[in-house]
N, C-alpha and C positions, 0 to 999 in steps of 0.2 A: 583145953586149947587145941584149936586145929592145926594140924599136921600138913593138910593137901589144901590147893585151891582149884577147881575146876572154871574152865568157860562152857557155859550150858546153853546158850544160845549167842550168836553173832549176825547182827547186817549191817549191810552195804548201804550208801548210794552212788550210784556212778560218778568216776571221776572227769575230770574234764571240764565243759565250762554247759554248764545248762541255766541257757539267759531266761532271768525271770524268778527264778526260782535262787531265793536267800540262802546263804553258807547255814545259818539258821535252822532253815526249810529241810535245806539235805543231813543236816544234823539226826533234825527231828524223825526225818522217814528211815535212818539206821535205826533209830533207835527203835522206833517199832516194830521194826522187822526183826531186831535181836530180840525185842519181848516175845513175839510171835513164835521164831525159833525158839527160844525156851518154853513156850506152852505157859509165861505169865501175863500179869497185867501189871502196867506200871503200880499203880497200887501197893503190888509186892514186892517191889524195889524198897529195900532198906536205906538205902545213901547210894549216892553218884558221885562218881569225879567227872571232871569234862574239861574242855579246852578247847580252844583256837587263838591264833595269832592275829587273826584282821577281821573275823565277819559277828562278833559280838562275846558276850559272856554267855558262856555253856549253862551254866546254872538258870540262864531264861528261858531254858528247853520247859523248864515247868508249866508255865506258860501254854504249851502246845501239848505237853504230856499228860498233865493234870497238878492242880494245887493240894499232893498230898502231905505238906511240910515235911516231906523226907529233908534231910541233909543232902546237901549240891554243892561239892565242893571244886570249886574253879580252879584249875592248875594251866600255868602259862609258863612255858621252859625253850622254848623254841623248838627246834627239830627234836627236839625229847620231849614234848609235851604229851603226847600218846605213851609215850614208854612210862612218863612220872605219873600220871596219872593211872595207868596197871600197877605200877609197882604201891601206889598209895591205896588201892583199892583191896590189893591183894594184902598187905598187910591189915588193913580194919580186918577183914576175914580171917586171917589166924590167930588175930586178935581172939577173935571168939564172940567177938561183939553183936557179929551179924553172920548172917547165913545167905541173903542174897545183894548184890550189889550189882552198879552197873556202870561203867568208863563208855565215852562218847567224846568221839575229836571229829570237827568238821573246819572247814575254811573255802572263802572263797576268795581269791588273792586277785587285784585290778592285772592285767596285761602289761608284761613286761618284767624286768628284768625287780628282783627285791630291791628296796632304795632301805636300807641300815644308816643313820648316823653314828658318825665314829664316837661322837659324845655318850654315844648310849650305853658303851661295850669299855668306856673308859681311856679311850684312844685321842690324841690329837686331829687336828682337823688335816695337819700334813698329811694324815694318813688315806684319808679321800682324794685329796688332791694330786695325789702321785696314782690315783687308778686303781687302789689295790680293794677298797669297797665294792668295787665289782670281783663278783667272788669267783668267775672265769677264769681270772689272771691265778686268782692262789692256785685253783685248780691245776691251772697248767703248769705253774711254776713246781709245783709237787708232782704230778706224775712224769714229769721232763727229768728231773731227777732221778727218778725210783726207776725207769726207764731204761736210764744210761749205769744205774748201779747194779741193774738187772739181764741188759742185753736183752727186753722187750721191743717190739716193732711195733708201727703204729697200724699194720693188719689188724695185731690183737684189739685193738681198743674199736676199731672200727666191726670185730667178731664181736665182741660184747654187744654193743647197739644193735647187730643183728636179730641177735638171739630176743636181743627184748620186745624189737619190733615181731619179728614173729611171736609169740609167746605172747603178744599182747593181741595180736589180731585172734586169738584162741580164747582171750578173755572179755568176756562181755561185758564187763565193769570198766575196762580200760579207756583209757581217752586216743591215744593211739594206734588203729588198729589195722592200720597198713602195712603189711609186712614190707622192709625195704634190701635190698641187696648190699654186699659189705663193698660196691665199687659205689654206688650211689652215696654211703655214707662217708667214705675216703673223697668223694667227687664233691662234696656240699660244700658252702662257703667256709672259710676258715673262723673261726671265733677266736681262739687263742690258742697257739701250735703248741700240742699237735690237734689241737680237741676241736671239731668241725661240729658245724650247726647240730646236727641230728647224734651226734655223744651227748649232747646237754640233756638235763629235764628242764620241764618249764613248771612258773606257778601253774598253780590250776583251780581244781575246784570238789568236792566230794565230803562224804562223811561217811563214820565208820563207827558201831560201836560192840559190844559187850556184855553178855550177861554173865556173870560170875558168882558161885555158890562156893561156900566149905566144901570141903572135897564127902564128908558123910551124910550130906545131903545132893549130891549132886545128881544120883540116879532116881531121885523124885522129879525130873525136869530133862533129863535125855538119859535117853537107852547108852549113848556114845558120848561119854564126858573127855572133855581133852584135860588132860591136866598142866599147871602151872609150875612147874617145877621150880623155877628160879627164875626171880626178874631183879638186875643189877642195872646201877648208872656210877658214871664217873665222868670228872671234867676232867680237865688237861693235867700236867704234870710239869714242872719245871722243864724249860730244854725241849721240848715236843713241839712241832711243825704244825699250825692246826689256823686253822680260818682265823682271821681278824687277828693272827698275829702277828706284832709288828718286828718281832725277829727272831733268830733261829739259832740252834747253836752249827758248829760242821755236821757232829757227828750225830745219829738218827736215835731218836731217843723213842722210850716208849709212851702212847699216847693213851688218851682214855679209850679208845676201842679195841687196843689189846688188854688196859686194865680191866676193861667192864666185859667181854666176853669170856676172862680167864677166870673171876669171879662169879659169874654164869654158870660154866660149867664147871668150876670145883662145890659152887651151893647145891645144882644138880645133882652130885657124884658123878659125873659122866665126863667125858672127853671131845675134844671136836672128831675126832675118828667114830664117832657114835652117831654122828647126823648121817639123820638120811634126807634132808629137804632143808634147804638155810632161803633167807628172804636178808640180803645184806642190802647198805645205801649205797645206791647208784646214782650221786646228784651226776654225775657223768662218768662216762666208759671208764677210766683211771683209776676214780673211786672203788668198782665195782674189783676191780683188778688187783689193787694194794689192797681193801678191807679182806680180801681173801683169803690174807696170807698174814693180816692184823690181827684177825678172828682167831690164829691158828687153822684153819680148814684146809689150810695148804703151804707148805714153804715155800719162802719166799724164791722166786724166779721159778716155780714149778707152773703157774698161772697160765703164761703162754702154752706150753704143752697142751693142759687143760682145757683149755678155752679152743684152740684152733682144733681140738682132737674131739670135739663136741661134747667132752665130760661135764658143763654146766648143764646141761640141756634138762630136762624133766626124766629122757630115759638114759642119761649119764652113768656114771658111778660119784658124781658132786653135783646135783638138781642144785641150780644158785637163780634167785628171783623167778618163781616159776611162774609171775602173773604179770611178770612185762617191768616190772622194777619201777624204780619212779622216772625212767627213762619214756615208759610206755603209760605210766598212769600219770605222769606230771605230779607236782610236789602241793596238794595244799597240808599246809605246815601242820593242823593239829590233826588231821586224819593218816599223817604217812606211817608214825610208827605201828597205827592199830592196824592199817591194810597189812600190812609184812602178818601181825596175829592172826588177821582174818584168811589171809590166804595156808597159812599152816594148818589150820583147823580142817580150813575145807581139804588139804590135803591129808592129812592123819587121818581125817573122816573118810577119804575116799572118794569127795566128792567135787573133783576139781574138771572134771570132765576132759577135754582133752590135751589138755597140760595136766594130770594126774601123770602124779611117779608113779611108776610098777611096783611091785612087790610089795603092796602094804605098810609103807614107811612107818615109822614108830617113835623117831624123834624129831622134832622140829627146831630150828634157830632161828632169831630175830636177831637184826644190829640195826639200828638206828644211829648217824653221826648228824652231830649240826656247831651250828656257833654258838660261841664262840670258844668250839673243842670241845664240845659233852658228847657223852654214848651212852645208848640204852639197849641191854640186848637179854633177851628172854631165851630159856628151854623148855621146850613142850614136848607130854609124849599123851599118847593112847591108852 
């Protein structure tokens, strides 16, 4: 039984909105681009997992790939659907079952804001009708809090947006790639105080995928295998504060993305003091702010320091989203957790060009949060 899991090849397709071209479409061109990087042909693909939330079933990638009756198995989790489907891939692989496999998330989400019925998630209809389905309000209503428990200003959150609009104008994959200043992004229209137009991500559009081997075959397919150390998920916990919840307790409980990163790094053996490059969820500046200190990567109200003192940045001493976060790549739902993978890869490889962290990094981190309260968050090393 195998021990290690390796990604031996990964692509892209750019995110954002490219009219014409099917969620589908842009599935399909990661994926060949990850076969490509690996030096195979789908052929050689043993089983797939895949996913998306709006632009069809993953598993009709065959379709465009070729009809090799491999297994295609379709995994749908919402903002964890990239993370579920790594974590299901990687386990068939230590299984022993197979030696090559491949995970693909793509989506292409209509304009505008997600429309969720509360029916879906188990909830009363009251609970739309009060506003709170728009997922801005939780937003804000939870970092206005953590805020005022923490003696954060809302500079910092408007430093986050910064950093991502820059860092994304350095990434050619991104969909926003205007660098903006932090008085233009204090200056934008208000959405939900404190969180103004440009802290938010928007749907989008992109795909992303994966080639992953047994870790003792991995250097039959790159010279630079990244390894899979540990991929965990958790939903909520009693008493934790989390999207589509319709209530709370006073006191701050723990949520699944301190469960599921704490689990992360004890399956790893490693600590958050051991990352050198993290990729956390930034549906808005807040997010990006509180998961920092969720994660463990940082104590709580240390963030502000952090952040205004330029330590997220690529050549920080804490590199946080170095490819523009989904602030700067917009959110399509089954591609977001693989970009956070694709983006560590390319940094542990070295080849992140000029958002590349110095010194060689060596461990990577993934968190992925979504609705209603799940997390998904990976350790990678070199």
């Amino acid at each position: 039984m195998s021990t290690d899991v390796a990604i031996v090849g990964i692509g892209i397709h750019p995110f954002g909105r490219t009219e014409g071209v099917s969620g589908r479409a842009q599935g399909a061109f990661a994926a060949r681009q990850a076969l490509a990087d690996a030096g195979v042909q789908w052929s050689d693909i043993q089983f797939a997992y895949g996913g998306s939330h709006a632009a069809g079933d993953a598993d009709s990638l065959v379709s465009d790939l070729g009809l090799t009756g491999a297994p295609f198995i379709n995994v749908h989790n919402g903002c964890g659907t990239g993370g579920s489907a790594l974590i299901s891939a990687r386990s068939a692989l230590l299984s022993g079952q197979y030696d090559l496999g491949m995970v693909v998330g793509f989506d292409k989400h209509p304009r505008g804001a997600f429309a969720t019925k509360p029916s879906s998630l188990g909830i009363g209809d009251w609970y739309g009708e009060t506003g709170m389905m728009i997922t801005t309000q939780f937003f804000a209503q939870k970092i206005v809090r953590y805020m005022e428990q923490h003696d954060i200003g809302q500079e910092t959150l408007a430093a986050v947006a910064e950093k991502s609009f820059s860092l994304g104008a350095a990434n050619p994959n991104a969909w926003r790639r205007t660098p903006m200043s932090r008085q233009q992004i204090l200056d934008a229209p208000m959405v939900n105080w404190p969180l103004t137009q440009y802290m938010f991500c928007s749907p989008g559009e992109g795909g992303v995928a994966l080639v992953l081997a047994r870790g003792e075959v991995a250097h039959k397919y790159t010279a630079n295998p990244i390894y899979l150390r540990s991929a965990e998920f958790r939903s909520r916990r009693f008493g934790s504060f989390e999207v589509f919840s319709p209530w709370t307790t006073p006191e701050t409980l723990s949520g699944p993305t301190g469960d599921a990163s704490a689990a992360a790094f004890a399956a790893a053996g490693i600590g958050p003091e051991d990352v050198d490059v993290a990729q956390i969820q930034d549906t808005e500046s807040g997010a990006e702010l509180m998961h920092m200190a969720e994660t463990g990567l940082c104590a709580h109200g240390e963030q502000e320091k952090l952040i205004l003192t330029g330590q997220t940045r690529p050549d920080g001493s804490l590199p946080i989203n170095t490819d523009g976060g989904v602030i700067a790549n917009g959110e399509p739902i089954g591609a977001t957790g693989l970009r956070q993978v694709f983006e560590s890869v390319l940094q542990l490889r070295g080849d992140a060009g000029d958002r590349q962290v110095p010194g060689r990094p060596k461990t990577g981190f993934t968190h992925v949060y979504g609705a209603p309260g799940i997390s998904a968050c990976t350790v990678l090393s070199r």
